[in-house]
Structure formats: structure tokens, C-alpha cells
VOGU-3710 file (C-alpha; in Angstrom, 3 decimals, decimal comma):
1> xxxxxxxxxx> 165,382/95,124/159,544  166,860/93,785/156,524  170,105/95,728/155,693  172,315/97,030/157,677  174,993/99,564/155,723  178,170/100,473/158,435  180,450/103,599/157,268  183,483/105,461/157,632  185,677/107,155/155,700  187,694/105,209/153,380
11> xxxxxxxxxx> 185,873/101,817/154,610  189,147/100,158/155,388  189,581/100,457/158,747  186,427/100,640/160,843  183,814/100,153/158,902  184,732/96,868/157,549  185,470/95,349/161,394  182,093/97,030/162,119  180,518/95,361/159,079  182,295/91,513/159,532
21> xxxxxxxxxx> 181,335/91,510/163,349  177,859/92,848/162,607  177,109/89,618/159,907  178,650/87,639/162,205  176,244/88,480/164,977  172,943/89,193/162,975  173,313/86,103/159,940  169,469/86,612/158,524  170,845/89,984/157,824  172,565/91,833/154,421
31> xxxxxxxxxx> 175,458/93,879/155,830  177,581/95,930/154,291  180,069/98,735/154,461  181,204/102,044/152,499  183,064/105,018/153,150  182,471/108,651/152,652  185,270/109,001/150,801  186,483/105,762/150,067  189,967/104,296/149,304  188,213/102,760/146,286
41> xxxxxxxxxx> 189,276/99,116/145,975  191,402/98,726/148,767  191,830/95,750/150,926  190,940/96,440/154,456  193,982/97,407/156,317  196,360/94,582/157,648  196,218/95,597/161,302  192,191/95,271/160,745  192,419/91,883/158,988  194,714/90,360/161,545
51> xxxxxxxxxx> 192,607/92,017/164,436  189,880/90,318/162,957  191,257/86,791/162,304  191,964/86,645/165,993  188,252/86,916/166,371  187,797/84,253/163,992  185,902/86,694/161,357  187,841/86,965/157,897  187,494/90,641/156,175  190,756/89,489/154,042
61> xxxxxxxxxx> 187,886/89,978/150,902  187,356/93,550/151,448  187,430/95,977/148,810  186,940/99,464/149,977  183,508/101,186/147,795  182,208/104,487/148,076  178,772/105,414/149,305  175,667/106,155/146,567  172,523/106,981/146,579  171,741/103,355/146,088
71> xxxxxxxxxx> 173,542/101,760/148,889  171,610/104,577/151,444  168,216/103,457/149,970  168,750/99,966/150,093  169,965/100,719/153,790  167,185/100,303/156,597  169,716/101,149/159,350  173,219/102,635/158,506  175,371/103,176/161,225  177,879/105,864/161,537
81> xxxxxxxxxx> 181,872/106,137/163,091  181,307/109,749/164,621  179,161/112,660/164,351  180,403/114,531/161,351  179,897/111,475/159,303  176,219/111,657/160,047  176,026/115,187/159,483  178,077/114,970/156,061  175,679/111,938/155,378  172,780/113,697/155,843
91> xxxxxxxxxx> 173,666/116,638/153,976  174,168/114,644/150,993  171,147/112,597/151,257  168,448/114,280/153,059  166,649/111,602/153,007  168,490/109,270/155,437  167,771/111,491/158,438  165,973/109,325/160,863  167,800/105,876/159,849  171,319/107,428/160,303
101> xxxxxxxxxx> 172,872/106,618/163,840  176,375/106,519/165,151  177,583/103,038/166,289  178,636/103,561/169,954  175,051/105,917/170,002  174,197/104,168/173,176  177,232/105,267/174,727  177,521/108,897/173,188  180,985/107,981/171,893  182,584/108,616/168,648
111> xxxxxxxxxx> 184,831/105,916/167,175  188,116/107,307/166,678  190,247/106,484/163,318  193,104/104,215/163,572  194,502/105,071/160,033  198,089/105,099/159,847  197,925/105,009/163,936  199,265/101,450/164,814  198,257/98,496/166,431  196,696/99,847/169,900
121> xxxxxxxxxx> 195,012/102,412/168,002  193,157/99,786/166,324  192,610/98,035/169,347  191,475/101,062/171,087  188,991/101,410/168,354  187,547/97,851/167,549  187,073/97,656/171,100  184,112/100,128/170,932  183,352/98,523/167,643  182,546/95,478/169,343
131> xxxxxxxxxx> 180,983/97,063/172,096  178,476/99,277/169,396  178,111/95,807/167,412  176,711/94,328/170,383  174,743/96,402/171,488  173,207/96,933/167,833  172,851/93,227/167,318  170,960/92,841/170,329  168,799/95,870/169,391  167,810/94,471/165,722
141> xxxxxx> 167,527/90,797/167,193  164,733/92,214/169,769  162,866/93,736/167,028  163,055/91,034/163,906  161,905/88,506/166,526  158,463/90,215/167,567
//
């Protein structure tokens, strides 16, 4: 497991956390982030940076990017917010369908957007970020060490 591409919508919000706490945790790994329909050159949101810095991970270089065909091939894992994104992934790239997974998919949850939605909101969702991170990292580690 090589790459790892995390996604949203406009990959400045949860995708990014998702992607900086992912590289932090898995450093012989490429990570990287998109969106489905991406805020193209963005910065990730403030509340996201700051939430971030207090974890002592710095997304401040963010630039929001859409997803291509290219990123998904490159891919060997991409990991999802919710549901629909996997679906709408899959739709437009058939060929992802078996490498496509949400990131709470251990927990059956959906990562709810904190867009425009404050401070707890964000809190609310990089906690299950960090929880789906985790439980990732731990996943990939146990199979690039055998």
C-alpha cells in the first residue's frame, strides 16, 4: 500500500485533516487529498488549519484540487467522507470499485460536513476523522509490515 488518496467534496474541510493526520501516521506512505467537486485552489479552511495546528500537523499549504482519472489510478486505497461520495465515485470511475471505502467504514458512520458550520462542527467531525485515521493507519501498517 503505497498511496493513499482521502476525498470530499471541495477538499477543504475534511479531506485535507483526513489527509495531514493520515501522513502523519503512515510516513513511508504518498497521501493525498481531492474533492468531488473541488473549491479549486483554495486554502483549507481556517477552522481546519487551526484544528490542526493544535495537533501539531500543518495543512496551512493546502490547495484544494479536483479528482481525475489520474489521481484514482495512482490511488491503491482512497478513502471516502460518506456514502454518496463512493457511489458518485464509482459511477464516474468504474474502475475504483473494490479500492473505494468510507473512512469511519469500521464504524458504519458517515463523516458529516462542517462547511460554513462553525467550530464544534469541525470538532464534531475531525473527531471521527481521527478515529477513521487510526483505525486505517493501523490497518495499512499490519499489512506493509508482513
Amino acid at each position: 500500500m503505497q498511496h493513499v488518496l482521502t476525498l470530499c467534496i471541495g477538499n477543504i474541510c475534511r479531506s485535507p485533516m483526513a489527509e495531514g493526520l493520515l501522513a502523519q501516521a503512515l510516513p513511508d506512505c504518498t497521501v493525498s487529498s481531492a474533492g468531488l467537486g473541488a473549491l479549486i485552489g483554495h486554502p483549507a479552511d481556517p477552522i481546519a488549519c487551526e484544528l490542526m495546528k493544535e495537533r501539531g500537523i500543518s495543512i496551512e499549504h493546502h490547495r484544494a484540487r479536483q479528482v481525475s482519472l489520474d489521481l484514482c489510478q495512482r490511488a491503491d486505497l482512497i478513502l471516502v467522507m460518506d456514502l454518496e461520495q463512493r457511489r458518485d465515485l464509482e459511477r464516474r470511475y468504474p474502475f475504483v470499485s473494490g479500492k473505494v471505502f468510507r473512512l469511519c467504514e469500521q464504524g458504519k458512520q458517515d463523516v458529516p460536513d462542517p462547511y460554513k458550520a462553525g467550530r464544534a462542527a469541525f470538532q464534531n467531525s475531525l473527531a471521527l476523522i481521527e478515529e477513521g485515521a487510526k483505525q486505517w493507519a493501523n490497518r495499512i501498517s499490519r499489512v506493509s509490515s508482513r
